[in-house]
N, C-alpha and C positions, 0 to 999 in steps of 0.2 A: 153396151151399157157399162158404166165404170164400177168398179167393183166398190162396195158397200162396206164399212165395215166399223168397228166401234173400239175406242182406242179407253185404257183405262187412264187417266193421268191422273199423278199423283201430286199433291201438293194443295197453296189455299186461295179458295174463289176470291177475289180481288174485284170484279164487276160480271154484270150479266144485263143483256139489252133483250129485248122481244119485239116484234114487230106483226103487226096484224092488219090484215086486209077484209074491208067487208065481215069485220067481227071475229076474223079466223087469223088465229097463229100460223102466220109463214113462214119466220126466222126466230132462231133462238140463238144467241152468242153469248158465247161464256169466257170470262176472260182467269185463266190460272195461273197463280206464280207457284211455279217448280222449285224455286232456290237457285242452286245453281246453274239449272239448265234453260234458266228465263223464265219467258211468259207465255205462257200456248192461250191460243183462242180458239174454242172448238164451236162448230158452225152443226145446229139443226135446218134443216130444209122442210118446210113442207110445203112440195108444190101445188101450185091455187087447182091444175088442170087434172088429178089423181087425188081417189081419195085411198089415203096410205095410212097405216097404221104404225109404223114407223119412219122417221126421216130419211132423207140423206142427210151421209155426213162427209160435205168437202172436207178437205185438211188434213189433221190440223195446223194452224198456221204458228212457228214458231218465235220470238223474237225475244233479241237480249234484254231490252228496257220495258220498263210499264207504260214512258212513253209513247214508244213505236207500237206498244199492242193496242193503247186507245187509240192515238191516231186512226188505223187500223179498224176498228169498232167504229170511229167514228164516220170516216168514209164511207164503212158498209152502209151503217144508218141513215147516211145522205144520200147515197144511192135507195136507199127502200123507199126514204120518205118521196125524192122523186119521181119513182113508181106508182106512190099512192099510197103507202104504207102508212099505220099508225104507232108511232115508235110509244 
């Protein structure tokens, strides 16, 4: 199992997507700009097959532009929604 763990990042939210299956929150993405250290998008998980009282958290994912972090968001989303998801 990968290890878990929860990162504090400092800086200001810029966007945030959710995504739910069958009424239930399965992804949470949060999109932060840092200033100088970019953009982090940090990923909640909640898987459909567990029921968890906290997420997993892949990541987080870094990147220099606000660009490349939507992109990025956006991908995921289009991956969820072809899942089934409701963005």
């Amino acid at each position: 199992m990968a290890a878990e763990h929860a990162v504090d990042i400092q800086g200001v939210e810029v966007g945030r997507r959710s995504a739910r299956k069958d009424g239930r929150e399965v992804v949470a993405l949060r999109c932060v700009d840092t200033g100088m250290k970019g953009f982090i998008v940090e990923c909640d998980v909640y898987p459909v097959d567990a029921v968890r009282v906290e997420p997993l958290r892949p990541g987080p994912y870094t990147f220099a532009t606000r660009p490349q972090a939507d992109a990025f968001v956006d991908e995921a989303a289009k991956a969820l929604t072809y899942l089934g998801c409701e963005l």
